[in-house]
C-alpha positions in Angstrom: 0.0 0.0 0.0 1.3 3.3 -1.0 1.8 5.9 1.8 1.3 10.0 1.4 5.4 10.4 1.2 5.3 7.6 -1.4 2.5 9.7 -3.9 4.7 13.3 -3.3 6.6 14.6 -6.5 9.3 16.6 -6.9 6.7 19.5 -7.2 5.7 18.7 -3.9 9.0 19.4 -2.1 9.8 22.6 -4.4 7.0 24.3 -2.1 8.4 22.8 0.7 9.8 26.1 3.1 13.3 25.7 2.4 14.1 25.1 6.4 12.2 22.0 6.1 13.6 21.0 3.4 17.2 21.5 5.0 15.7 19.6 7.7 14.9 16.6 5.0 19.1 17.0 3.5 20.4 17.0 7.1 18.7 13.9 8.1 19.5 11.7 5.1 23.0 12.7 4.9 23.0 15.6 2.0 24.6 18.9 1.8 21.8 21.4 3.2 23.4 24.2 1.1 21.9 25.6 -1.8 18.2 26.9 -3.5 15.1 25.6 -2.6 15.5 23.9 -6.2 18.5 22.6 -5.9 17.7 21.1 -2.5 14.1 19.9 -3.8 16.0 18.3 -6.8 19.2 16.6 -4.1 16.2 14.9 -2.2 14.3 13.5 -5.1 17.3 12.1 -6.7 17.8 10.3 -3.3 14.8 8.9 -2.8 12.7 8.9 -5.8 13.4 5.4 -6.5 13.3 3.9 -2.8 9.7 3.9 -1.4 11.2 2.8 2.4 13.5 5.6 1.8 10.6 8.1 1.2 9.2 7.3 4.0 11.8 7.8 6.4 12.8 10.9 4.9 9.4 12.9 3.8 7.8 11.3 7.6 8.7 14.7 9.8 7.1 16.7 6.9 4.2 14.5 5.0 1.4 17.0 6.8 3.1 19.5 4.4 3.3 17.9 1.0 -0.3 18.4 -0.2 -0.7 21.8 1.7 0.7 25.0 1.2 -0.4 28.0 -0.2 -3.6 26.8 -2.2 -7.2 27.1 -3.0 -9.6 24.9 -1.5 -12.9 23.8 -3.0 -15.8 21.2 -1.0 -18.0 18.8 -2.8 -21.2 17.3 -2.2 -22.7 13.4 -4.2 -26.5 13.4 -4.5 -26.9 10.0 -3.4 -28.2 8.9 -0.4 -25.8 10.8 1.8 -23.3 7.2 2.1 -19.6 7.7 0.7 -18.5 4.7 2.2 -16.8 2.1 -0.6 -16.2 4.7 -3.3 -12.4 3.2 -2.9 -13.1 -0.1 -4.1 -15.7 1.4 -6.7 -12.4 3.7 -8.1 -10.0 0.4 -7.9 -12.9 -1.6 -9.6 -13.3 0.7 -12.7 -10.0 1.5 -12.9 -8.6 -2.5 -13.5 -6.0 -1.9 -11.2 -4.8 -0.7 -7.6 -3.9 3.1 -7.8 -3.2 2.9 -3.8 -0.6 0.2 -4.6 0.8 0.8 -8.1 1.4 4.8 -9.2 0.7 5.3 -12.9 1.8 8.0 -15.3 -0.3 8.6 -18.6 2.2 8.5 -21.7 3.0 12.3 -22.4 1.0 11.7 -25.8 -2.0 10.5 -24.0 -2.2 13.7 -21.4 -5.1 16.5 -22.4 -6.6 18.7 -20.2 -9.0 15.5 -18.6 -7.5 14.9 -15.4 -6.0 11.2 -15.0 -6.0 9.7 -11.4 -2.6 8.6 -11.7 -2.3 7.6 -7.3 -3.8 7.1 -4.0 -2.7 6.7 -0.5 -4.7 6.7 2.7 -4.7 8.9 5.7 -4.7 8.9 9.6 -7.9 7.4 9.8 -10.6 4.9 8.5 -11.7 6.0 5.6 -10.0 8.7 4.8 -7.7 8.9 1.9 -6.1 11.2 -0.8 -6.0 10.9 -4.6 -4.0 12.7 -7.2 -4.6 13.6 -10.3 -2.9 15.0 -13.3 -4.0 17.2 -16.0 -2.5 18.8 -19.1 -2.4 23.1 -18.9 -0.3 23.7 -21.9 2.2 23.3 -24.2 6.2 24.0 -23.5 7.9 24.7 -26.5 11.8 24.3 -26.5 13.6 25.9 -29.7 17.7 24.7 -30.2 18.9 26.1 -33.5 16.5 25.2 -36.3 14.5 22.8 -34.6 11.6 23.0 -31.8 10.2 20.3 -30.0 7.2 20.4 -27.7 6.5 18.9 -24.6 2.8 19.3 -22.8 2.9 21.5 -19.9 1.4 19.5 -16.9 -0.7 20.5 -13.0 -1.0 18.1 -10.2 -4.1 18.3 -8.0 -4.8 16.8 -4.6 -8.2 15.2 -3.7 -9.0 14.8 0.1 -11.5 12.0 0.5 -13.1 11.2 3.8 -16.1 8.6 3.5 -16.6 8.9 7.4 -17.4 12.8 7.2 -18.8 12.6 3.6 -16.4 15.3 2.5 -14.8 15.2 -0.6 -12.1 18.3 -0.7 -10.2 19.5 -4.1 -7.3 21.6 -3.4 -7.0 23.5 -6.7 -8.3 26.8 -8.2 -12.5 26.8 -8.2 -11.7 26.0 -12.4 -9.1 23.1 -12.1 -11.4 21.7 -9.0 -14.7 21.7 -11.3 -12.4 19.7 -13.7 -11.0 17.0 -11.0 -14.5 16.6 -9.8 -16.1 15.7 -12.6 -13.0 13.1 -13.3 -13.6 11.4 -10.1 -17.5 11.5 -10.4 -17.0 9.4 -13.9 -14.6 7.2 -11.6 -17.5 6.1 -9.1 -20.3 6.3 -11.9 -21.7 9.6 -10.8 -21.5 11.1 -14.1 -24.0 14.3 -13.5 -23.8 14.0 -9.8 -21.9 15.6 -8.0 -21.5 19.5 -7.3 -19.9 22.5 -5.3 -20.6 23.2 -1.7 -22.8 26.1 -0.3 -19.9 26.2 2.3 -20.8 30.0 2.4 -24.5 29.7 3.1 -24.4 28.2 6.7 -22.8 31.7 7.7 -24.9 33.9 5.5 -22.8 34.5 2.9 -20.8 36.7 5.1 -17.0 36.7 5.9 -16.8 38.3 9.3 -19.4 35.4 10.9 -16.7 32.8 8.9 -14.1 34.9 11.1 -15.8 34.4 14.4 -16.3 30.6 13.7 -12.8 30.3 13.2 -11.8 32.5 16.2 -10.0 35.0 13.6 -10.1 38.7 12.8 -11.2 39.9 9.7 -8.3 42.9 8.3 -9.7 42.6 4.6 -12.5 42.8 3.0 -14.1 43.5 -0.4 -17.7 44.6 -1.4 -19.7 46.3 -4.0 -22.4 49.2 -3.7 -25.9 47.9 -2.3 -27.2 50.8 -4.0 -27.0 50.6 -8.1 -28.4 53.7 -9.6 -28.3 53.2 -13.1 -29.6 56.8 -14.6 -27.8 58.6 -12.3 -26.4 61.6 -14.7 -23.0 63.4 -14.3 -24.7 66.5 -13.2 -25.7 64.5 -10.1 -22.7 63.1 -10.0 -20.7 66.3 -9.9 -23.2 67.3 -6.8 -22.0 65.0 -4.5 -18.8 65.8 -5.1 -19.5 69.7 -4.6 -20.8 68.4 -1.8 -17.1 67.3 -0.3 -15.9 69.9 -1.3 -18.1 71.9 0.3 -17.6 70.8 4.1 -14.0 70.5 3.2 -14.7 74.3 2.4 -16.6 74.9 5.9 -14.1 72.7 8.0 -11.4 75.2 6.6 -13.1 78.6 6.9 -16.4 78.0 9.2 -18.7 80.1 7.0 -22.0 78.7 7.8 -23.7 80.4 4.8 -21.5 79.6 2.2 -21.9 75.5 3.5 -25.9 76.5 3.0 -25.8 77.6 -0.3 -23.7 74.4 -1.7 -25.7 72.4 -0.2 -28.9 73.9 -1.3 -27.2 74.0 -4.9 -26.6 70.3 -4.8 -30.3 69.2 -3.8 -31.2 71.0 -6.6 -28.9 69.3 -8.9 -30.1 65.8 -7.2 -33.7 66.6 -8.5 -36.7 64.3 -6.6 -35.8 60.9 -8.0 -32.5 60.4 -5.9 -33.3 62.6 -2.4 -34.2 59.3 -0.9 -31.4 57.6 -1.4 -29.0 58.0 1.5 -26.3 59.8 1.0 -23.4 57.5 1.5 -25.0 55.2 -1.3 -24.9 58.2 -3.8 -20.9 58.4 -2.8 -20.3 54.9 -3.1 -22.4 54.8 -6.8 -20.2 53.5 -9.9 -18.0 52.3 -7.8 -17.4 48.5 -9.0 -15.7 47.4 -6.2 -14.5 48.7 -3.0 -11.6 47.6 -0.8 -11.1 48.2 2.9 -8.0 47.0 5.0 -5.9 47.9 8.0 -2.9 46.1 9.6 -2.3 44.3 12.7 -6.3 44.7 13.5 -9.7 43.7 13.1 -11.7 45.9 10.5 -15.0 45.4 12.9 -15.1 48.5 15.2 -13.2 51.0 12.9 -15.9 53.9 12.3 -15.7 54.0 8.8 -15.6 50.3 8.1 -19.2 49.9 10.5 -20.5 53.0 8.7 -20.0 51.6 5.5 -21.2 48.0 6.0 -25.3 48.8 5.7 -24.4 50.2 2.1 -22.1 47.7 0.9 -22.9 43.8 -0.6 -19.8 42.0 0.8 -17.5 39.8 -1.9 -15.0 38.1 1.0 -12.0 39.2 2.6 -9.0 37.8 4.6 -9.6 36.3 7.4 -6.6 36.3 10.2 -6.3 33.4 13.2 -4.2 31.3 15.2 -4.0 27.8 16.2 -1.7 25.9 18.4 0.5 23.2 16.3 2.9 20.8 18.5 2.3 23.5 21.3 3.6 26.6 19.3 0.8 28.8 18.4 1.1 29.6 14.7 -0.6 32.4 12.7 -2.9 32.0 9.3 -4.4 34.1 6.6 -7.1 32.7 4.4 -9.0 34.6 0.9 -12.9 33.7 1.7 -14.3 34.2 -2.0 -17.9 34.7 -1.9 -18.3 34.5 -5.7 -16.3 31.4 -6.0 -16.9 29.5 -2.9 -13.7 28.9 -2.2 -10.7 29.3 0.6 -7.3 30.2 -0.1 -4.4 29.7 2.1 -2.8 33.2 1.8 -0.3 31.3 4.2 1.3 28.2 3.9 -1.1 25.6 5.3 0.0 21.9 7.3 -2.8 19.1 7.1 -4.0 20.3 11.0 -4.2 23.6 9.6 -6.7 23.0 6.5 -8.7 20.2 9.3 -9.0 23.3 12.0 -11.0 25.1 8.6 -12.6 21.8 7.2 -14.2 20.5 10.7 -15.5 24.4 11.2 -16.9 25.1 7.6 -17.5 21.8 6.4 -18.0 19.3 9.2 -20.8 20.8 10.8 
């Protein structure tokens, strides 16, 4: 049975931090000098052709090989709400073991279908991960008169758990919708199987997703509430004469001349728009609107709470801590709204993407 360190590729350990993979050089006798390339490459030339090998040497790091710095997408099957033996219904279609044997598509047989090409299980019963491959492009390679091509190739991770019913792709929302569909064909759910609300349980809003996971929310992007779409550019220019005008009074405290711009620009408004707060005539045309401040949470700033009945929110990044081996470690995840999707803006261990899954997923 293959193991997680025995599925890892040399892409894996290129995103390895290169402290770990120091670590990896030191503890199999190689120089710990060098890129994070050069020391990716030393430790796949060691042990890419010794599976006992790779697992001595990848076991201090295997809760970082399929992390990292990466998108996250959940999956739901309409069946009957049972995941248990979609392993043996993968190893049966496929005619072979792909959690024993590791198989590579010929280059010439790669398109942009992604291939389940391994399979190893994880920490408990019924839990397992799958890779695929996929084609992205072509590389071309010109030497003198000649060029020869070579396809250009993505590995994604699939997190299967048939005890939780969760089925986790850690790729781009795109890529993801691609993988899924793969592995739906693979357990005869052709039509199937589809994309988690994972948003919907917390309203579709980013700073209850930062209070589940005991975080603070510094980012966060939105779009008017308010779309006004005949608002003219004489209206336009009113509210900003209206800025200008308290600017004005703040600078020279001349009551009457604040009056009169103010009167001016009510005119300008004309019946249709005096209705419309104020704040939502400001924040018209604007097609999206950012907010962020550093080291704190944006709940609480006065402009940020004054804002928020006028805005539709689009996600943010989300800022929290979690204790790992009894050092507490910081994290940044990209909620997407739009995309349903969480991206590790930080790298991410296996207890790291868990702490989100069992909060957002598993509940």
């Amino acid at each position: 049975m293959l193991t997680v360190q025995n599925i890892a590729l040399i892409s894996d350990l290129v995103r390895l931090p290169k402290d770990v993979l120091r670590d990896v050089c030191t503890n199999i006798n190689l120089p710990s000098d060098g890129t994070m390339e050069e020391l990716a490459e030393r430790i796949w030339t060691r042990i890419s052709k010794d599976r006992h090998l790779q697992d001595d040497a990848l076991e201090a790091c295997k809760g970082r090989l399929f992390g990292g710095k990466t998108a996250i997408c959940w999956y739901t099957l309409d069946t009957d709400g049972q995941l248990t033996g979609l392993k043996k219904l993968m190893v049966d279609n496929l005619g072979y073991n792909p959690f024993e044997q590791q198989k590579f598509p010929h280059n010439d047989d790669i398109t942009t279908t992604p291939v389940l090409i391994s399979g190893a299980p994880g920490n408990s019963e019924g839990e397992y991960f799958l890779r695929f491959i996929h084609k992205t492009g072509v590389v071309r390679n010109f030497y003198g008169t000649e060029m020869t091509l070579r396809p250009k190739t993505s590995i994604t991770t699939m997190y299967v758990n048939e005890t939780t019913k969760c089925l986790e792709i850690r790729s781009d929302p795109k890529t993801a919708d691609k993988v899924a569909k793969s592995f739906a064909t693979l357990i005869n759910q052709t039509i199937a199987l589809g994309q988690n609300d994972i948003m919907a349980p917390f309203g579709h809003s980013a700073e209850k997703i930062a209070d589940t996971l005991g975080g603070e929310l510094f980012d966060a992007d939105a779009k008017p509430e308010y779309i006004l779409a005949n608002f003219s550019e004489e209206q336009a220019q009113a509210v900003v004469q209206i800025l200008g005008t308290l600017d004005n009074y703040f600078a020279d405290d001349n009551v009457t001349v604040l009056q009169e711009g103010l009167e001016q620009a009510k005119e300008n408004f004309g019946t249709e728009h005096l209705a419309v707060p104020f704040t939502a005539l400001i924040l018209n045309g604007l097609d999206k609107i950012g907010m962020g401040v550093n080291g704190r949470d944006l709940r609480g700033l006065p402009l940020y709470d004054f804002l928020k009945p006028y805005l539709q929110p689009q996600g943010g990044h989300i800022k929290f801590s979690m204790n790992e081996d009894g050092i507490s470690t910081d994290h940044t995840i990209r909620v997407g709204l739009k995309t349903n999707s969480i991206v590790f803006a930080t790298p991410a261990t296996e207890s790291v993407i868990g702490y989100v899954r069992d909060r957002l997923v598993n509940i």
